[in-house]
C-alpha positions in Angstrom: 40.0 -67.1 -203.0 39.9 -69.6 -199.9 44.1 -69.6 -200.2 44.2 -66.8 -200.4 41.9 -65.6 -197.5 44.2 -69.1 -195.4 47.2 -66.9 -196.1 46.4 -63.7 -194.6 44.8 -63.8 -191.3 45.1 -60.4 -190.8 42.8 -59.7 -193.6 40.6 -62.6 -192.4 40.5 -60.6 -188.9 39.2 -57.6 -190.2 36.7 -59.1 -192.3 34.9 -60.9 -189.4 34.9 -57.4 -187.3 33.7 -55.8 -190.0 30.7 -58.3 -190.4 30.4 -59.1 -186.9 29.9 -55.6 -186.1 26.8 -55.3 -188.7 25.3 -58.5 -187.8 25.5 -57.7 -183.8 23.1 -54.6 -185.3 20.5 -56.5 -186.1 18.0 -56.9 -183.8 16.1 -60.1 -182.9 13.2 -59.2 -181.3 14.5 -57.1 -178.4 17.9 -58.5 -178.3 20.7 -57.3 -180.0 24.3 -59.2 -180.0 26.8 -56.2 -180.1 29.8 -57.2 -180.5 29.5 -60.8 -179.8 28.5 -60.7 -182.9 32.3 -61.0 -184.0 32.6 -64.5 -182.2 29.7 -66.0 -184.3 30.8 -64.5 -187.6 34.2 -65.8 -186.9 32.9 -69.5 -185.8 30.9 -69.7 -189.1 34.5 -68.4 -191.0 36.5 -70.2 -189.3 35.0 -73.2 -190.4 35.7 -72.6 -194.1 39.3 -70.8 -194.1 41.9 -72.4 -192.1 43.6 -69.5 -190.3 47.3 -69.2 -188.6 46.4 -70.4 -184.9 49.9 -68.6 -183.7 48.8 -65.9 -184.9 45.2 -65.7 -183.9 46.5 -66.4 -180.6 48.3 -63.5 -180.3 45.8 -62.0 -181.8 43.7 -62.9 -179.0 45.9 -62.3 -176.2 46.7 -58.6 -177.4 42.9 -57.8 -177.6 41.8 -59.3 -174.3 44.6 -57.0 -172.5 43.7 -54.1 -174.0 40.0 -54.9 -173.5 40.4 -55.9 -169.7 43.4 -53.2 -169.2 40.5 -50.4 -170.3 37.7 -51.5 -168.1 40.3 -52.1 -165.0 41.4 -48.4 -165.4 37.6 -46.8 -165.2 36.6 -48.9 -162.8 39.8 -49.5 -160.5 38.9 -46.4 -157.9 35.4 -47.8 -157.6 36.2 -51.0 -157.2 38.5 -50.6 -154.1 36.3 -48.6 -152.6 33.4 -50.8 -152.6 35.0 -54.1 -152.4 34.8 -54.8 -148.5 30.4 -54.4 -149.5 30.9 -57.0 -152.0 32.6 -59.7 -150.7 29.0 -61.4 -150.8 29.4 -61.6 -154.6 32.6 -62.8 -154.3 31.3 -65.8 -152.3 28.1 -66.3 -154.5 30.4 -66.2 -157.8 32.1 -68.9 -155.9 28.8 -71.2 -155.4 27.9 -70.7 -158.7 30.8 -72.0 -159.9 30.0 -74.9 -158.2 26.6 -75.7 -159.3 28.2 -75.3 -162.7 31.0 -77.8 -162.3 28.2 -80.5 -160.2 25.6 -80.3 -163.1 28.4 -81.1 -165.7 29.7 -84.1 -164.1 26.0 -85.2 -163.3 24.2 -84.4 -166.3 27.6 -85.2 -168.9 27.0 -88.9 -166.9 23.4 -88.8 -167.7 23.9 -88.4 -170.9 26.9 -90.7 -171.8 29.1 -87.8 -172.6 33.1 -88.7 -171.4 34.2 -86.8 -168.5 36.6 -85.1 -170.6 34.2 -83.6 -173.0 31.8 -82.8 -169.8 34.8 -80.9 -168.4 35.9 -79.3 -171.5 32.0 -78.4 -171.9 31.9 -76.7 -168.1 35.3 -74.2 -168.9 33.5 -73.1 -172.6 30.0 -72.4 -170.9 31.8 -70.5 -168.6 34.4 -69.5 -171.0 37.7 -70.1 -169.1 40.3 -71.2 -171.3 43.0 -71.8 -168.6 40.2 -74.6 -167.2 40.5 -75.8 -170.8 44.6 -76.0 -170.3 44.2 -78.1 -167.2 41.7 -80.0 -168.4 43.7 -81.2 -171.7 46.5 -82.0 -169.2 45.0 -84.5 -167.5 43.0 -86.1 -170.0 43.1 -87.1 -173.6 43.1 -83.6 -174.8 40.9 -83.9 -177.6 38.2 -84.5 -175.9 37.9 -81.5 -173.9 38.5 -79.1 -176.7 35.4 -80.7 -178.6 33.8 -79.2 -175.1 34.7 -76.2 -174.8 34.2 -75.2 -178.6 30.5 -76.1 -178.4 30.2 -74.8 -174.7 31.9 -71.6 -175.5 29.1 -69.8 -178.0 26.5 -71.3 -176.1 27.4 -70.0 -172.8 28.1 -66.0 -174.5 25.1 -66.9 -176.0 22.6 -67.4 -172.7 24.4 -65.0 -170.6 23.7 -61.8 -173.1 20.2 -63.1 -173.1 19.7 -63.5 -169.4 21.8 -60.0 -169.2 19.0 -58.5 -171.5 15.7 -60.0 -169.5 17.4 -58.2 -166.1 19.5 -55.4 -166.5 17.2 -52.9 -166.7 14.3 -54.7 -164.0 13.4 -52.7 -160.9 14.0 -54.3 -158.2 14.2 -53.9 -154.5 18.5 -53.7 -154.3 18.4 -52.9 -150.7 22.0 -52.3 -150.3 22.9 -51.2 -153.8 20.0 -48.1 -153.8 21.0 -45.5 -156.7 18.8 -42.4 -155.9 19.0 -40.1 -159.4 18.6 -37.6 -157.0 22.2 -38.4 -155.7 23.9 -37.7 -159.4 21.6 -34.7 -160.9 23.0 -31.6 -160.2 21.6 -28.3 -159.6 22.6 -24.6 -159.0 20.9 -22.1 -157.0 21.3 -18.5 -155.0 20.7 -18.2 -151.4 19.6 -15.4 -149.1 21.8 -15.7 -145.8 19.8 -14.9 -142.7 22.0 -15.9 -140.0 25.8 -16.4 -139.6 27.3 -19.4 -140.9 31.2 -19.9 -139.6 33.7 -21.5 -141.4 33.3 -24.3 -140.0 29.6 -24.9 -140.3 30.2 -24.1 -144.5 32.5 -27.0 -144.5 29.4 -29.3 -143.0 27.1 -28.3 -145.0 29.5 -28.8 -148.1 30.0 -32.8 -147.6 30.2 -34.4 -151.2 27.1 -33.0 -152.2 27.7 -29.6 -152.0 30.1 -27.0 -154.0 29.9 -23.5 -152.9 30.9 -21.0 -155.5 30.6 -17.6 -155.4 29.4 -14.6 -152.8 27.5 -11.6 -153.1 28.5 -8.5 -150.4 28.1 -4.9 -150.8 27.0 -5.3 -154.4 29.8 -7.1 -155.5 30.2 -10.9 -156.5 33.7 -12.7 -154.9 34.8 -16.2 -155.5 33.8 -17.4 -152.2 36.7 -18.0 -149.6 35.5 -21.1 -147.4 38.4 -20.1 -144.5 35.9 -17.0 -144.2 32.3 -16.8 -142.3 28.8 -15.9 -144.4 27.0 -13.0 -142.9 23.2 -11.9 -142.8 22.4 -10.4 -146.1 24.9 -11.9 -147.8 23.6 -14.1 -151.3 25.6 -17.0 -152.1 25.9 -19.6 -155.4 25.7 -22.9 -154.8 25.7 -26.3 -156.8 24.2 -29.6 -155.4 22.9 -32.6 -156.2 18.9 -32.4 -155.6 19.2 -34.8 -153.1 20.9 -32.5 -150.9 19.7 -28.9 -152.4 16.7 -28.1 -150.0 18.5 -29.0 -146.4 21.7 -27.4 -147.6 19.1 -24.1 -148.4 17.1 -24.6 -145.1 20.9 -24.4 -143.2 21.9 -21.4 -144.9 18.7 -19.1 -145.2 16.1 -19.4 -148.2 16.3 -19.4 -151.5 16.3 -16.3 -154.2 15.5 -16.7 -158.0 17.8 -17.5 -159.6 19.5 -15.5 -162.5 22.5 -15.7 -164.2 25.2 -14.9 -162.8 26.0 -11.3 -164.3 29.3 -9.4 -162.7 32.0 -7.5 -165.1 35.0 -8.7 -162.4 33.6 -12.2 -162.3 33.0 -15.3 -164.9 32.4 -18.9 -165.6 34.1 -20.4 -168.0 34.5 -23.7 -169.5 38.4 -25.5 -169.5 39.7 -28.6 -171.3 42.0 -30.7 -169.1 45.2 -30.8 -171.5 47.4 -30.4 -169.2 49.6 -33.4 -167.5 50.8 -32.2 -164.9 47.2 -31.8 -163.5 46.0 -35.1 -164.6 45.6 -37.3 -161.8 45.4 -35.1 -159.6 42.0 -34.2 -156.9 40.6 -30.9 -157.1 41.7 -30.0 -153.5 45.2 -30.3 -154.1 45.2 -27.8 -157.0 45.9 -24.1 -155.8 43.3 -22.4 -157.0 41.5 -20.1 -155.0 45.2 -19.1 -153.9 46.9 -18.5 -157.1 43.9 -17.4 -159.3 41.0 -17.2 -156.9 39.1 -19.8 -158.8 36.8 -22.5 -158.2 35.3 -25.7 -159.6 31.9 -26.4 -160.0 31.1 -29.0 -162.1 33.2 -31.6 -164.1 32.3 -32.9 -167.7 33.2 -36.4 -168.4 32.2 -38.0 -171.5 28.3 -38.0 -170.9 28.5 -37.9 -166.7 28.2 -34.4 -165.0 30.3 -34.4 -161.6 30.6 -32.6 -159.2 33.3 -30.8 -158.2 34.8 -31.9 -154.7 38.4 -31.3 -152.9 38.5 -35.3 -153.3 37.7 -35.2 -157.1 40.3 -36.7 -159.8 41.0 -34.9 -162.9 41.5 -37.0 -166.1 43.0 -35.7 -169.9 40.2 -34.7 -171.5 37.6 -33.7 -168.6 35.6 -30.6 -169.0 36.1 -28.5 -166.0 33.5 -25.5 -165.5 35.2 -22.7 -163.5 34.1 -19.2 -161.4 37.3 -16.8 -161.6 37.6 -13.3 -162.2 37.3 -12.0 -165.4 41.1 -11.0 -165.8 42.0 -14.4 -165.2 40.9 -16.3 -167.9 43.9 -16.3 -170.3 45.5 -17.9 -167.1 43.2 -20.9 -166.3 43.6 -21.4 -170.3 47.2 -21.8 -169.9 47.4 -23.5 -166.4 44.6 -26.4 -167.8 46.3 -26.4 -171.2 42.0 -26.0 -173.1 43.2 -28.1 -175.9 40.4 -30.3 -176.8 43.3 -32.1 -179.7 46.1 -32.3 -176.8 43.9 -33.5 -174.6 42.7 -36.5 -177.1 46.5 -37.5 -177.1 47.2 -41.1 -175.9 49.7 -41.1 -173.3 51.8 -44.2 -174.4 53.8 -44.4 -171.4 50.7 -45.0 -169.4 49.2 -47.0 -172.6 51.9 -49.1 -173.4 53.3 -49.2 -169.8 50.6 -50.4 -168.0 49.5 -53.2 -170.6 53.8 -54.6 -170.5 52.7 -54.6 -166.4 49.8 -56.3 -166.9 51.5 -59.3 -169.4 54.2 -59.6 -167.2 52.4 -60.1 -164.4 50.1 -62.4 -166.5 53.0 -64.8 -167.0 53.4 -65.4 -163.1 52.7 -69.0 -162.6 50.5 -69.7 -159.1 50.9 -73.3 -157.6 48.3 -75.4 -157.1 47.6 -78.3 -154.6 49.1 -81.5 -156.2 52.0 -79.9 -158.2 49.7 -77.9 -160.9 49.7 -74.1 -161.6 48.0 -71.5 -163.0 48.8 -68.0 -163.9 46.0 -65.0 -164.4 47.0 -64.7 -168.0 46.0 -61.8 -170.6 42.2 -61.8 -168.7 43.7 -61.2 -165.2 47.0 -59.6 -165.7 46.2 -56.4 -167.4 43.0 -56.2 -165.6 44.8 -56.5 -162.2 47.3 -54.2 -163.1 44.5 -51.4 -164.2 42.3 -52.0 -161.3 45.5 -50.9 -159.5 46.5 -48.1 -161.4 42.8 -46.8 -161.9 42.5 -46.2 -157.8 46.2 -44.9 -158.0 45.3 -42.4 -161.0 49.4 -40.8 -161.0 53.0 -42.2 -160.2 55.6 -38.9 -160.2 54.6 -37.4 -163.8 52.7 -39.8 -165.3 48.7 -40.0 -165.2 47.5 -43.4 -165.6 44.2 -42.7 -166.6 43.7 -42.1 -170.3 41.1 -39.6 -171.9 37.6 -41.3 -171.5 37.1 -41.4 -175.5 40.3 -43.0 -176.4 39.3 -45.5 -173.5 36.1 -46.5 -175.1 38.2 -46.7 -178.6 40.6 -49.1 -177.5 38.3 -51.0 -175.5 35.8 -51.5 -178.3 38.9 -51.9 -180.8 40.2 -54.6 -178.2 37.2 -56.5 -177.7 36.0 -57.1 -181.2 39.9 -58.1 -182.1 39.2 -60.7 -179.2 35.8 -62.1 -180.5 36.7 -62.4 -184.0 40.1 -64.4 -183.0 38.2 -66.7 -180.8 35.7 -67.6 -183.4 38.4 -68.1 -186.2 39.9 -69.9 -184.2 37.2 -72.7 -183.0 35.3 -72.2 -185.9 36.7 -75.6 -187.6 36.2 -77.9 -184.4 32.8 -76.3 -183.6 31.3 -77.1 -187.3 33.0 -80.3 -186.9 31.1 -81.8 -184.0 27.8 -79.7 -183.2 25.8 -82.1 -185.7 26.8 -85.3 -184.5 25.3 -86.9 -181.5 28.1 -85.8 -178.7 27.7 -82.6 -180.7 24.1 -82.6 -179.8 24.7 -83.6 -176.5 27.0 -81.4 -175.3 24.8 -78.5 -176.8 22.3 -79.5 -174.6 25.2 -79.8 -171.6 26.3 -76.5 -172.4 22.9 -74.4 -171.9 22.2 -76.4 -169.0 25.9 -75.8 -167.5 25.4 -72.2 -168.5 21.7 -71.8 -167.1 22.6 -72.8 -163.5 25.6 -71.0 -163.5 25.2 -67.6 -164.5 20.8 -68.3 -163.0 22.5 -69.2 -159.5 24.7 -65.9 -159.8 21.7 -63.9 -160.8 19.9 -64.9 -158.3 22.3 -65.0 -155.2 23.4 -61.6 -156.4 19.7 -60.3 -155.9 19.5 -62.3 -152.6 22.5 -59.9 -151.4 20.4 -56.8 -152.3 22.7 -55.9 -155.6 20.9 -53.7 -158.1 20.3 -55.3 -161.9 22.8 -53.7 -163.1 25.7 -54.8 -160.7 24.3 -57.9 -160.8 24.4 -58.4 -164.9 27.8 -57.4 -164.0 28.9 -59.8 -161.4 27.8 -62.4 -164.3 29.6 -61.4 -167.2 32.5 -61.3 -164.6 31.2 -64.7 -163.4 32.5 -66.0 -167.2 34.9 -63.7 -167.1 33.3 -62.4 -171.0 33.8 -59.4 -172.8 30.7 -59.8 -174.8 28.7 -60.1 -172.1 30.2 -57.2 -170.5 30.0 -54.9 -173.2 26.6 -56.1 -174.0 25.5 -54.7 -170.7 27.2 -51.6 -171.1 25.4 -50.8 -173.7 22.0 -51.3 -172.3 23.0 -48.9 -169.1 25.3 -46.1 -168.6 25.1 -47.3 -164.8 28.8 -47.7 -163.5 28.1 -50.8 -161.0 27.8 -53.0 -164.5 32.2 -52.8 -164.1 32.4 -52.2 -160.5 30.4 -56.0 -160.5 32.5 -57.2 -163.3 36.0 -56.9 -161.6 34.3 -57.7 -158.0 33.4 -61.3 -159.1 36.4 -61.6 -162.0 39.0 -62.3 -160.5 38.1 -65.2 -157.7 36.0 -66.8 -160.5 38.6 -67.1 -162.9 41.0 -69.2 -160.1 37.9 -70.5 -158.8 37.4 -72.5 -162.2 40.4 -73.4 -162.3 40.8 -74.9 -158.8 37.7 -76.7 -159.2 38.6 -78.5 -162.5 40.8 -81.8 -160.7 37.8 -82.4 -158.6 35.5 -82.8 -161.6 37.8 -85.7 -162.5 
């Protein structure tokens, strides 16, 4: 059975998913290992059937892309517009680093450990296998591989812990303040009382305000915002509640609000299908000119937008629409409404933006004193989707792929990662955890990982980042998928990725740069 299982990795693969994904769904206490629970099904198999390591590297590689090509496409438009606020993160990510790489020299001396393993045990605590590469070159390379396959678990291991005692705390995030109010929408009618110019509409609208419709001389119109609001005149409005009482108190008072009941005028519900749309903000559609239409409020996956000229579409969102009545057949046609269409992958953008992102993984970067490093399948194809995420089109093509198949593939890509990882050190983990450098470097590893990923924690809530970005900025402290999806699936709160690629990308050349000093 063993030969057999030794001669089909593939098979093997699937296995471990399979039973890492029941055993991350047990809980311990209030603590549940998600998918990680992949890596430590595959460390225990991995130990007993001797897999193709060729193959689990690639294996490994092509789940890691996907997985990081995913999360840079959702997060991308976020992350560029918030990254001049975070270069404090950046910085801290940097420090913690540091403390890392001092308290494995220190304590690896303390306890008698070579400075090999020390290293190798400081780049699998904070789970940076090019650190390992570097480190093998300019040592015995043994040695640091017994490191880093003890460090590796370990450090997954106390960062989804320390993920799950903060990420949902309260506390005092003074410059990363999410009001509810901010996101939770709300419709109402208005009474005008005064004029309100064109102009004046467009204040009041901000990005917190959608005007829809108008009621003059019995009759409800699509509202035209080139034209003024009179006395008398009853207007529809969504907001978020944040804004919904000085929007009213600028435009008159407010009326109860009923359903909005006209035979010439409707709202109706469209499925983004079409391609040509994807990509594109709301403003730059035409229409109030070609249909005299307006969007309200976008659907996407379990968020409720809304609708401003500066909103993206994306395959797949749910678009709520005021338009006359006769129009509907039109809107159907010009949005495509096909909930199966709009499920489609896109393979150009797929396929295309995952070849960018391994290409521009294989770029080598020189180092002072002749070495190199290149961002690999973790940087590449996350780089490359940060990039096209904030871009969302080129000429026809829509990078951004429907939410759902983006969670698919992202989920499908990380648990391919976690279960090739733990095949794959499975055999040198079981073969030195019980002896006494086993031991040793155990004990090296939590205390590596502690002060790491603590000092990020805490420097993180010294900036005045919320839990949530914070739990990010660790996981992208290690650069971890486990860790990241662990957190994602405590909080739907976007700032978990937005602090993932903010602290990736300098960490992971950070640990690399460090590792000939630690020599």
């Amino acid at each position: 059975m063993l030969d057999i299982l030794a001669s089909n990795t593939v098979l093997v693969v699937f296995i471990v998913v399979a039973l890492g994904a029941a055993f991350g769904a047990i809980p311990f206490g209030p603590l549940k290992f998600g998918a990680a629970g992949a890596l430590f099904i595959g460390l225990l198999v991995g130990a007993v059937v001797p897999p193709s390591t060729s193959l689990l590297v690639l294996l490994q590689d092509l789940g890691l892309g996907i997985f990081v090509y995913m999360i840079g496409l959702e997060a991308g438009e976020t992350f560029f517009q918030e990254i001049r606020k975070q270069l404090g993160l950046m910085l801290a990510s940097i420090i913690a680093i540091t403390a890392g790489a001092a308290a494995a020299v220190g304590l690896g001396e303390l306890l008698g450990l070579l400075r090999g393993t020390a290293v190798g045990v400081f780049a699998g605590s904070l789970t940076s296998t090019p650190s390992l590469a570097l480190a093998q070159e300019m040592t015995d390379p043994d040695n640091p591989a017994v490191g880093y396959s003890i460090g590796y678990p370990v450090g997954v291991t106390l960062a989804i812990v320390m993920v799950a005692i903060f990420i949902n705390r309260e506390w005092k995030a003074r410059h990363d303040q999410l009001d509810p109010d901010d996101v939770e929408l709300e419709q109402a009618t208005v009474y005008v009382d005064r004029e309100i110019s064109a102009q004046q509409m467009r204040d009041i609208a901000g990005q917190q305000v959608r005007f829809v419709a108008m009621r003059r001389n019995r009759r409800w119109h699509i509202l035209d915002m080139e034209r003024a609001l009179e006395p008398g005149d009853r207007v529809r409005i969504f907001a978020s509640r944040a804004a919904l009482s000085e929007a009213i108190e600028r435009l008159g008072s407010r009326m109860r609000h009923r359903r909005l009941t006209d035979p010439y005028l409707t709202v109706h519900r469209f499925t983004v299908s079409n391609r040509d749309i994807a990509g594109l903000t709301v403003g730059s559609l035409p229409l109030y000119r070609r249909f005299e239409a307006r969007v309200t409020v976008i659907r996407r996956a379990d968020d409720e937008i809304l609708a401003t000229p500066d909103t993206y579409l994306e395959m797949g969102d749910v678009v709520e629409v005021a338009l006359p009545t006769s129009r509907v057949e039109e809107l159907e046609e010009y949005f495509g409404d096909s909930v199966s269409s709009s499920s489609e992958l896109d393979w150009v953008a797929a396929a295309g933006g995952l070849a960018l992102g391994f290409a521009l993984g294989l770029v080598e970067i020189p180092l002072p004193g002749g070495a190199a490093f290149s961002l690999g399948a973790a940087g590449g194809p996350l780089v490359v989707g940060l990039i096209l995420g904030a871009v969302h089109r080129t000429g026809r093509v829509p990078w951004q792929l429907p939410r759902p198949a983006n969670l698919t593939l992202r989920q499908f890509g990380l648990m391919l990662f976690l279960a090739a990882v733990g095949l794959n050190s499975g055999s040198a983990f079981a073969s030195t955890v019980f002896t006494m450098v086993g031991l040793k470097s155990l004990l090296l590893a939590a205390a590596v990982s502690i002060v790491g990923c603590g000092v990020m924690m805490a420097a993180a809530w010294a900036l005045g980042s919320s839990a949530t970005r914070s739990s990010g900025a660790v996981a992208g402290l290690l650069g971890q998928p486990a860790v990241l999806s662990y957190a994602t699936s405590r909080t739907t709160d976007n700032r978990v990725m937005t602090g993932y690629a903010t602290t990736f990308a300098i960490a992971l050349i950070y640990k690399i740069v460090v590792v000939p000093f630690m020599f």
